[in-house]
N, C-alpha and C positions, 0 to 999 in steps of 0.2 A: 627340106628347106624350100625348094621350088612347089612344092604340093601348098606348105603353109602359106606362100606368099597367095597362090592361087585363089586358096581360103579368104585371106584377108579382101584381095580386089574382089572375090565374090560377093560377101559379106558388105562391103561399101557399096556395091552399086547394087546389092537388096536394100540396105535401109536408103538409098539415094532413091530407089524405085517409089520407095513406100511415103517418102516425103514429097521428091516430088509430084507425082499422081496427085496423093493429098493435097495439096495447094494449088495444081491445076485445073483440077477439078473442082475448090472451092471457087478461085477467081475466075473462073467459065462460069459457075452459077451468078456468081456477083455482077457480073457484067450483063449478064440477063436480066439480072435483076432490076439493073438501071435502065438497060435498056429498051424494054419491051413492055417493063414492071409486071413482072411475073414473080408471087411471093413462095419463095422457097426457105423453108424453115428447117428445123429437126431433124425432117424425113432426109432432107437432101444431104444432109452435113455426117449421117448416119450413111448415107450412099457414099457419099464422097470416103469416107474413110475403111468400106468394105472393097470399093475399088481400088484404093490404095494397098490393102492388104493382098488380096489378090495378084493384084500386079508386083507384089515382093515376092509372092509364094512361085509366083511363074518366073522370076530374076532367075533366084535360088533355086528352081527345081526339083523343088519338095513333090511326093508322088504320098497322095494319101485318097483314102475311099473318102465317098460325100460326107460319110455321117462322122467323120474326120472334119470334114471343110462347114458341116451345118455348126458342128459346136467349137470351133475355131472362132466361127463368124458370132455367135451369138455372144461368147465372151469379150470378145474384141469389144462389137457393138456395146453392151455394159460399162464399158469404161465412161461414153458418153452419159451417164445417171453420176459415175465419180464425179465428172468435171463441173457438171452440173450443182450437185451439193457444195465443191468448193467452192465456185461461184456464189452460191447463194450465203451459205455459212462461215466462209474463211473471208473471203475477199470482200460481199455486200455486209452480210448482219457485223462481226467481229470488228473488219479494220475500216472501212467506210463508215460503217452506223454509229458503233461505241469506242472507236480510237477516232472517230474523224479525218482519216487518214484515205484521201483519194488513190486507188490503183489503178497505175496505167494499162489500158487496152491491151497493148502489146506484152504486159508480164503476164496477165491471163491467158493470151494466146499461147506466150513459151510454156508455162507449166500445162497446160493443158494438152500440148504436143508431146510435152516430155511423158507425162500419163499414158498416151497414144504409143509410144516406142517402147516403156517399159509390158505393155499389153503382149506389144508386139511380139517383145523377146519371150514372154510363158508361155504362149501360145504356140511359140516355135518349139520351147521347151516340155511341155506338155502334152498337150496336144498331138506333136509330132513325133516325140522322143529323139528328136534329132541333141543328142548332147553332143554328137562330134561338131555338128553341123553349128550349135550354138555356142561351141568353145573360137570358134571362127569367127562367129557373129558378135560376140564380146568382145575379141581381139578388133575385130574390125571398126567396130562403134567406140571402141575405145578410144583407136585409132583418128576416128571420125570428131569423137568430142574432144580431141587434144587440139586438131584445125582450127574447129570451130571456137575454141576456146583459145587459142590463138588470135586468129583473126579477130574476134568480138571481144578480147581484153577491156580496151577501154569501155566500147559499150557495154558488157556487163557487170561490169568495174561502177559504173554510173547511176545506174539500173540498181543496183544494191545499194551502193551510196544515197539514192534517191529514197528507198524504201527506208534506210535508216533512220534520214532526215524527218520523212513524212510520220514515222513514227513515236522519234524520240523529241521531236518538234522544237529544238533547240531554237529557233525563230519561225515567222511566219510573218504571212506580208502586210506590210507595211511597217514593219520592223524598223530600226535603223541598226547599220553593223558595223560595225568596224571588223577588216577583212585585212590583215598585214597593215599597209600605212594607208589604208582606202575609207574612207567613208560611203557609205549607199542607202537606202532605203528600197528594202525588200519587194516588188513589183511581179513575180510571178517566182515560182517553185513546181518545176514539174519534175518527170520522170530522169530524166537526164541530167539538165544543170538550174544553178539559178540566178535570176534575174534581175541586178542592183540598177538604183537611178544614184547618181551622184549630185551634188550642189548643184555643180555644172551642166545639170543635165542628157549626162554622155552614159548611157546605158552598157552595161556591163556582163556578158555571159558566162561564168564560171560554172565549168562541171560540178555534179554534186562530189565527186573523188577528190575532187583540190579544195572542195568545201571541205570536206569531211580531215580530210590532211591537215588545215590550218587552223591557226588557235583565232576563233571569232569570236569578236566584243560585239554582243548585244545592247545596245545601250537604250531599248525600250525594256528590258526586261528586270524585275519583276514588274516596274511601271516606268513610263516613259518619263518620268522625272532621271535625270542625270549630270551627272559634273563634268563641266571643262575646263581647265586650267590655260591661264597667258601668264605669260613673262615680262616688263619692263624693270629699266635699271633707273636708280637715281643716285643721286650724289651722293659722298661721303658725310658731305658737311651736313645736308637737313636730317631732321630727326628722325626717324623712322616711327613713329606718333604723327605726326605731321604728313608723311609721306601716305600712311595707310588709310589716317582718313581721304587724302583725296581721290585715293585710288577707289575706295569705296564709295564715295558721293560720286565718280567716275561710272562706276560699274553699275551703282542701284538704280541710273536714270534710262539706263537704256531698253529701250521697248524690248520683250523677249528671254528677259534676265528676272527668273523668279524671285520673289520678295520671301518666300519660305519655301525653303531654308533658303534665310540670306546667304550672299556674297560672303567668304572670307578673304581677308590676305593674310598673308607671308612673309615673313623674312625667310627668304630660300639659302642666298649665297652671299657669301662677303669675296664678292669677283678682284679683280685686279683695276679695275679703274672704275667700280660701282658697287651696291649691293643691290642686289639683284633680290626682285618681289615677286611672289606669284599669287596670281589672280583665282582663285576658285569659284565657281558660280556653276548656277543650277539652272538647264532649258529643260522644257519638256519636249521639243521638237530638233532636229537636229536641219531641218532645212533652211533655214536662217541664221545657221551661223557663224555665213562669212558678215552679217549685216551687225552681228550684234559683234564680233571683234571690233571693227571697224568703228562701230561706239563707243565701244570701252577705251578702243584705242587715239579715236576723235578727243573723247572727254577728258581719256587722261592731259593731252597735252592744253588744254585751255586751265585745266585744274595748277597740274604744274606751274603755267606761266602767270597765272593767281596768285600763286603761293611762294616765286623766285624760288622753284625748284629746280635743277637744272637736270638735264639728260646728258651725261658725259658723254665725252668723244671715248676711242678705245685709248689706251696709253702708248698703244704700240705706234699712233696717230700725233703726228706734230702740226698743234692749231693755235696756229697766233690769233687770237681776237684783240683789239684795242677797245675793251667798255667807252660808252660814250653815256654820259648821264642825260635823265632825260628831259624834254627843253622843256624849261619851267611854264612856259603858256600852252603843253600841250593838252587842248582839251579846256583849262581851266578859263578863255576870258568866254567860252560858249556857255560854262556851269555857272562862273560870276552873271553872265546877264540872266540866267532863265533863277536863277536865287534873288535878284535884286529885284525879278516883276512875280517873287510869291510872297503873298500876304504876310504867309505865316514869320518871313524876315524882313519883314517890313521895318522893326524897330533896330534892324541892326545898319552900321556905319559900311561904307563901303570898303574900309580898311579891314573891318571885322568880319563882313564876307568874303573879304581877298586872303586873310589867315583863314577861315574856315576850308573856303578850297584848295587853298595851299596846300593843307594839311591835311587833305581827302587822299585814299586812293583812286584809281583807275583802273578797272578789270576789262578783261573779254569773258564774253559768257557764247559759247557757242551755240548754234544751232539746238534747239530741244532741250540744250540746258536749263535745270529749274533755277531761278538768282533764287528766290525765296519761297518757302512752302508753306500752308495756311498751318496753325497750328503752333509754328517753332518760335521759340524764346526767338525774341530782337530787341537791338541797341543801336539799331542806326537806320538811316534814310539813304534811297539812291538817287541819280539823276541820269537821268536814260541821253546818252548825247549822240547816239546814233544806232540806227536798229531798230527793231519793233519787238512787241513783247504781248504775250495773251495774261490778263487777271484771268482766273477762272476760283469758285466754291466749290464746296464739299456739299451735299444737300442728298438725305436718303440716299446714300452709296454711290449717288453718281456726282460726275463732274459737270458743272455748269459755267460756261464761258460768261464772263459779266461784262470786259471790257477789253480794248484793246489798247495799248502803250507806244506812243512814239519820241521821234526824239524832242526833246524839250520837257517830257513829264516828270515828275516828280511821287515816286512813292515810297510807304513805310515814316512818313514823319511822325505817326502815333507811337512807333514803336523807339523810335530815337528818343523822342521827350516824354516818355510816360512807360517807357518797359513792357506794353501792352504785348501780347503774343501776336503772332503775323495771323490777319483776318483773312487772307486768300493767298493764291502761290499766282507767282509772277513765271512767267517761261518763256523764253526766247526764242520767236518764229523766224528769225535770222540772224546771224552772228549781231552780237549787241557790245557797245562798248559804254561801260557806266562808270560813274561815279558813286565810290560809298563814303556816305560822312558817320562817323562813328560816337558814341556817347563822349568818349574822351574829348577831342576834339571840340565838339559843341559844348561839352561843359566848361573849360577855359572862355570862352567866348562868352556864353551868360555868365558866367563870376564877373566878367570884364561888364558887363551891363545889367546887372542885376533890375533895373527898371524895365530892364524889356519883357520879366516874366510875367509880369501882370497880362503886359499886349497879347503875349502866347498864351496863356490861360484863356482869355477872351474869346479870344480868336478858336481854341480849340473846345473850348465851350459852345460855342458857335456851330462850329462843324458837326458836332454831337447830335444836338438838336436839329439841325437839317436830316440828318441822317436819321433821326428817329420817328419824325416829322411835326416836329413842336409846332416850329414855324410856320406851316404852313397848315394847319387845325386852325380851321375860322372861325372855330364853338370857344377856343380858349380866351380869356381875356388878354388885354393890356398887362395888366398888375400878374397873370397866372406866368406870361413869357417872362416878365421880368425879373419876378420869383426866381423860376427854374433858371434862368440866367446867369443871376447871382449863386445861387446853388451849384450847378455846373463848375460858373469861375473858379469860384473858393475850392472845390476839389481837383478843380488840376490844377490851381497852385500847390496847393499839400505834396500833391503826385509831383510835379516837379519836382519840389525842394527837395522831399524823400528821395528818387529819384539820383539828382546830379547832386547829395549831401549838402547842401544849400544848410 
């Protein structure tokens, strides 16, 4: 018992000899190297490791003739041609070149020492015939890598997990992951852990071992298109038709919100005091999107408050509201004056402007929201009464700003009195509160004045031609404007009558 222990402390402070020496002797070179720049290569690292061998064999005590110790040394030496091929073949051509998979410095170093000890031990074997002496030496290395593999658990715990990763490449950086309830975007993968940036910009070190342990959402992978889903609730009472269009005209305006594959929603849940809607939508980047909730969730409430949808309280929640209806001049003697100095109602009574706005709504259009888009079916006219708002065209793919809207303007009267499809999209560069007058409405009103259709035909006959630029061709005659004049009129009377069933 006391002989084998003997053995063993022998045996650990020979491969303790044989290591340390080996790395004494390299970082003695290394520091020469820096410091005096003296270059040592091959030959020294080929030194370094016969004097490490040496200084094991004199720990241990080993007694052998030279020509013992010349081919001890020359086999050892060989091992340096092994390391070297892996180097070249395992580690550069195989997992660097054609896995593209970087290996860290430091695993080269360990296998290549590991190479160096298993030498150690044939040679002791071999060489020496020492087998009593190398049943000690195995006992003791044994010994020796249960410590070491101890102590360096985690690190080589990490160090594997690392190579796993780099190999099976489940992400790579600039990724975005979802890591348990984490969001990041992939910023460095090295040998050890790796390196998330979050929304918030607060960076994040996770080992590759608790990578490798938890179930990771890749959400660039196969391509950086991906779904998120949001939650809002709406009442019982509105339709749920009703509800999804606005959630969708909510969702599809928001910068960052893929147009393919559109937006869907949901009927999710019939809650206790709502039915509950989920939002689905497609980014391709995931760093923006606390900006685009924050839209979706801006637009919904403008939308809803458009449409008298309401966002209930919980039930568990005791809310006494008292309705108060709303005051019949709000907004409307500002839409009556800027309607009674536009041409186009020039022919109507001031009683008949006061039922036309009467019987207008009043919306909010917030921030960025489109009121109307170039293209879409229209039947009615707004009146912008505070806010500002950008026109902008469609023109070879791109968007062309034409004009800017404030309060007191009036647009979309083509589409109210003639069904005409919307000629540019209107968008609100700050919260806007407008007036919409609808076909209904104005069509009660011309049945009540049927002679005013003339004036409106004229009048939008009129506008045509400036627009087209009749009026203002100095080569046309008298009799040619007169002509097209009459021509024009007589067809948007037609288009009226057709129109409001006249």
């Amino acid at each position: 018992m006391f002989a084998l222990l003997f053995d063993t402390q022998r045996v650990a402070l020979t491969v303790g000899a044989f290591i340390g020496t080996f790395f004494v002797a390299l970082m003695f070179g290394r520091l020469l190297k820096r410091g005096t720049g003296v270059q040592l290569g091959v030959l020294y690292q080929l030194f370094c490791l016969t004097l490490a061998f040496y200084a094991a064999l004199a720990v241990y005590g080993v007694q052998a003739d030279w020509r013992n110790h010349v081919g001890a040394a020359a086999i050892l030496l060989s091992t340096a041609l092994i390391v070297a091929v892996v180097n070249r073949y395992v580690w550069d051509w195989y997992f660097e070149k054609r896995k593209q998979t970087p290996i860290p410095h430091f695993l080269r170093e360990v296998v290549g020492g590991l190479i160096f000890l298993v030498a150690l031990l044939l040679v002791l074997s071999v060489g020496y015939h020492a087998e009593r002496q190398l049943t000690g030496l195995l006992a003791g290395s044994g010994i020796a890598v249960i410590i070491l593999g101890i102590a360096g658990q985690n690190l080589f715990s990490g160090i594997i997990a690392g190579m796993s990763l780099q190999i099976n490449r489940p992400y790579k950086v600039g990724d975005w992951l979802k890591v348990g309830d984490t969001y990041g975007e992939v910023r460095e993968i090295n040998w050890r852990s790796t390196r998330l940036c979050t929304n918030d910009s607060i960076y994040l070190d996770i080992p590759n071992n608790e990578m490798v342990a938890r179930t990771i959402t890749n959400l660039s992978y196969p391509n950086r298109t991906h779904f998120m889903r949001l939650q809002i609730n709406a009442e019982y009472s509105a339709p749920p038709n009703r509800v999804k269009e606005a959630l969708m005209r909510a969702t599809i305006q928001v910068p960052g919100v893929e147009k393919d594959p559109p937006p869907q929603i949901y009927v999710s849940e019939y809650a206790d005091s709502a039915i509950v809607y989920q939002i689905k939508f497609a980014m391709t980047t995931h760093s923006g999107y606390y900006e685009v909730r924050d839209g979706i969730y801006t637009n919904a409430w403008y939308e809803f408050r458009r449409r008298n949808i309401t966002i209930p309280f919980p039930q568990r929640t005791l809310h006494l509201e008292r309705k108060t209806s709303r005051p019949a001049d709000e907004g409307h003697d500002e839409a009556f004056s800027i309607l009674r100095g536009e041409p186009l109602f020039q022919c109507l009574s001031d009683g008949q402007i006061g039922n036309l706005v009467g019987q207008s709504d009043l919306n909010h259009f917030g921030r960025g929201e489109r009121v109307i888009e170039e293209g879409d079916d229209g039947d009615s006219m707004f009146i912008l009464l505070q806010g500002s708002a950008r026109v902008s065209v469609a023109k070879n793919g791109s968007t062309i700003p034409v004009a800017t809207l404030r309060s007191g303007d009036c647009f979309g009267e083509m589409s109210l009195l003639t069904g005409e499809k919307r000629s540019a999209t209107v968008q609100a560069e700050r919260d806007c509160y407008i007036m919409e007058i609808g076909k209904e409405v104005m069509g009660a009103v011309i049945r009540e004045s049927p002679d005013c259709m003339k004036q409106l035909s004229e009048l939008l006959a009129k506008r045509r031609m400036e627009t087209e630029g009749i009026l203002k061709d100095a080569a046309s005659s008298a009799a040619d404007h007169a002509a097209r004049q009459r021509e024009y009129t007589a067809n948007f009377l037609n288009r009226l009558k057709t129109f409001f069933a006249l």
